[in-house]
N, C-alpha and C positions, 0 to 999 in steps of 0.2 A: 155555430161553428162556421170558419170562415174559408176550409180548405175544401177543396172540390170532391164531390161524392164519387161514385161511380155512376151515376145518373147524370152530370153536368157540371155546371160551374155551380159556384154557392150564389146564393139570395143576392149576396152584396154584390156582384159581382156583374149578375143579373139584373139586377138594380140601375148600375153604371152603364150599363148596356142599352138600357131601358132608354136612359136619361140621355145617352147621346143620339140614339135614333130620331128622338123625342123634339131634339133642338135642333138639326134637319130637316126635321117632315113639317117645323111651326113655324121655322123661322126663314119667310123668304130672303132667298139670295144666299143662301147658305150652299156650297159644292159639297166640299166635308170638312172633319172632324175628327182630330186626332189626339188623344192623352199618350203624354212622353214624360217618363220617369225622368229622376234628376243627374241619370246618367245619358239618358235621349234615345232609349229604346221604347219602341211603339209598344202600348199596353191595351190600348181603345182604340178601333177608328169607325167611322158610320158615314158613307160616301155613297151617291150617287153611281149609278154602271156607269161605266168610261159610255160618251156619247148621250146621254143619258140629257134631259134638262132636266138643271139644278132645279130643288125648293122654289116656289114660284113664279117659275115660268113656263109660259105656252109650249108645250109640247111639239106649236107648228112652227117655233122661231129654228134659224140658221143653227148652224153647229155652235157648240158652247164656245165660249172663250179661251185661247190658246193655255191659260193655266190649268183647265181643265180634263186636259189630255197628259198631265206628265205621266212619267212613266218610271218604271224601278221595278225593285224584286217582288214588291207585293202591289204595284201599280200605286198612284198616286196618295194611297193613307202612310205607304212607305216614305215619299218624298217629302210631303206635307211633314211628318213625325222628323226628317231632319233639315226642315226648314226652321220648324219651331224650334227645335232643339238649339241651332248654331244660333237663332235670334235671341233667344232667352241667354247662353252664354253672354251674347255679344250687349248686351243691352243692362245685363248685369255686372259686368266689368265697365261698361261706362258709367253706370249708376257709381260703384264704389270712386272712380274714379274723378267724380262731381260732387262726391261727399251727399248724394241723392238718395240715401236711402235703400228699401226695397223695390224692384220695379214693379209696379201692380198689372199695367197692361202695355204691350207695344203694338201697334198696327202701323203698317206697310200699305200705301195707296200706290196701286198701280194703274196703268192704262186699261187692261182688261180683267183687273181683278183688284182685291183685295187680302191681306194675312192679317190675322189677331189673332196676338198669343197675349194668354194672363196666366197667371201665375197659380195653383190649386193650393196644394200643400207640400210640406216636405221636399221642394224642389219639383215637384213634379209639377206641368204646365198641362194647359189644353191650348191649342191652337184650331182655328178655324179659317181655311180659304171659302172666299166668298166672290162673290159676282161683281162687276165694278158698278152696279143699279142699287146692290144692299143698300136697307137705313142704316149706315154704320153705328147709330146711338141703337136701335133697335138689336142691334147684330152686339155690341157689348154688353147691352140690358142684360140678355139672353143668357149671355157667358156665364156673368155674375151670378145669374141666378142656379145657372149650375154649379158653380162653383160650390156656391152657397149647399146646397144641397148634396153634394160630391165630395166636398171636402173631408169631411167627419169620417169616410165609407172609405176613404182610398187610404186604409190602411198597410202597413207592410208586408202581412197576411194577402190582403186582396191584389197589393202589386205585384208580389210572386207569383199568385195565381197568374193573374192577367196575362204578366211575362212568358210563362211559362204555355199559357194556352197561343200563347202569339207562336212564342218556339217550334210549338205541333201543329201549328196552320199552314198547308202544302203552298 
């Protein structure tokens, strides 16, 4: 069963939760981590505390990277979730418009950071802000592999959950 008990969220869901803490705490240079349905509302996100040093760095280094402090309704997995959103539009309309295909992955290199977004299923994306030190080949390895692993799980059942549990998060 994939709808939430009265004890928590279901397994699958649990799972997905698992898996994005998972690809934060393994993969340095990772800030956070957002899954955004294929309408662009946050269903997942797994972030560092504001202030906080990202996945693999020294605890005694300078304040993070100015991407690392955005800010919004639910602080930075909010902004992240429609950063990836507007890219996945915007990179899917160029795609159609190059006769390109599906787009598998898009990353954004910045000065002080890094965006990767790919694509899951059903529309839905995961997106990752990252440090501008990431292995970015490390840092998409990563993705894929949740991907790979997430994909089959983020069913319609578990996206409403997610949704829904995001809705009742203060």
């Amino acid at each position: 069963m994939t709808a939430p008990s009265t004890y928590g969220p279901s397994t699958q869901a649990r799972n997905l939760q698992w898996l994005l803490t998972d690809l934060v705490e393994e993969v340095p240079g990772i800030v956070s981590v957002a899954v955004v349905s294929s309408d662009g509302l946050l269903l997942l996100s797994s972030e560092t505390e504001p202030g906080a040093a990202p996945a693999g760095e020294d605890a005694q280094d300078p304040a993070p990277a100015p991407l690392a402090r955005l800010k919004g309704p639910r602080g930075a997995s909010a902004d992240l979730a429609t950063i990836v959103s507007g890219l996945g539009s915007l990179t899917t309309g160029a795609a159609q418009l190059m006769d390109g295909g599906s787009v598998k992955q898009t990353m954004v290199a910045m000065e002080h950071g890094s965006v990767f977004v790919t694509a899951i299923s059903d529309g839905s994306l995961l997106g990752v802000h990252a440090t501008p030190d990431c292995d970015m080949s490390v840092v998409a390895y990563h993705m894929a592999l949740f991907v790979g692993r997430a994909g089959h799980v983020l069913t319609p059942e578990v996206r409403s959950e997610l949704r829904q549990s995001m809705e009742n998060t203060p």
